[in-house]
N, C-alpha and C positions, 0 to 999 in steps of 0.2 A: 128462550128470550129473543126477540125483536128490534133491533135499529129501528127506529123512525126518523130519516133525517124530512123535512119539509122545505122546503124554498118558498118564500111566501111574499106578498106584496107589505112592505114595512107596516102601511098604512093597516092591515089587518091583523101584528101581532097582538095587539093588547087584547080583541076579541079573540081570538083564537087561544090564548093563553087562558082568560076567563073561563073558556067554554069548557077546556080541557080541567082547569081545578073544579069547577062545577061537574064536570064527568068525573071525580075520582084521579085525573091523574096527577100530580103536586108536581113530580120531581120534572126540568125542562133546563135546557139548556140554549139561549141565543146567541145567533152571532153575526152582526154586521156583514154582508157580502157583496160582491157585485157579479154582475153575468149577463147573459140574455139566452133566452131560448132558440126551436126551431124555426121564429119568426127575427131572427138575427137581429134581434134591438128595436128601436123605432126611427123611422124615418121623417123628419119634419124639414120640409123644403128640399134641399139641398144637402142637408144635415144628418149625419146617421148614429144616433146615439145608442153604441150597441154594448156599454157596460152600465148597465140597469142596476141601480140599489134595491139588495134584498133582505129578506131576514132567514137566515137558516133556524129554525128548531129543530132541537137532537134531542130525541129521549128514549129511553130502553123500557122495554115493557113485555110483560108477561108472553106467552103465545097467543093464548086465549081470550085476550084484553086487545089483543093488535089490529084488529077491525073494529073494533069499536073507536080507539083512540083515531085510526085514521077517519073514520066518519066523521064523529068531530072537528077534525082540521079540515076539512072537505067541505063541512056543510059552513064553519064558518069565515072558511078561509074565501068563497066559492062569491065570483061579483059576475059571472059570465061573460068577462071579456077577457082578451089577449095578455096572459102578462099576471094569471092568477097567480100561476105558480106550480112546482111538482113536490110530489112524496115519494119517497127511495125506503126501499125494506127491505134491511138482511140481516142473517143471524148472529146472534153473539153468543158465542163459544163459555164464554165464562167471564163472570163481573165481581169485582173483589173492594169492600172501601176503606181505604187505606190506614185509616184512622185503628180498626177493630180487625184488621183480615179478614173478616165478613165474606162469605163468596152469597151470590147471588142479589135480587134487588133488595 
């Protein structure tokens, strides 16, 4: 299994959520954030605003599903300027839901 976390431009969650239940993936997790990237914030005037409002989405997905799910947040996350966003991928050892003991997705 796969972490996907995403960092993504607010303005592009709702498409990018769309795009992913229309790909098969339902289960998603958001979450308000703030940051900035390698281009340290935005600079307007005088002014440097470098805690930028993002959306994180987390979601955990199969191995063999995991490029694909990223393609999706890629193509719809994707405006060609500064400030789109990044995707983070690592493994998860074991996922359990708490409700049934259930291991796996």
């Amino acid at each position: 299994m796969k972490m996907i976390r995403a960092v993504i431009r607010p303005e592009a969650v709702d498409k990018v959520a769309d795009s992913l239940e229309s790909g098969g993936f339902t289960a998603l997790t958001r979450i308000e954030v703030f940051g900035r990237g390698k281009q340290k914030g935005i600079k307007v005037g005088n002014v440097v605003y470098d805690n930028l409002p993002k959306t994180m989405i987390m979601m955990v997905v199969d191995d063999e599903k995991m490029e694909s799910a990223v393609k999706i947040i890629e193509d719809s996350a994707r405006t060609g300027n500064i400030g789109d966003g990044k995707i983070f991928i690592s493994s998860v050892e074991e996922a359990y839901t708490i409700r049934t003991g259930q291991r796996g997705l």
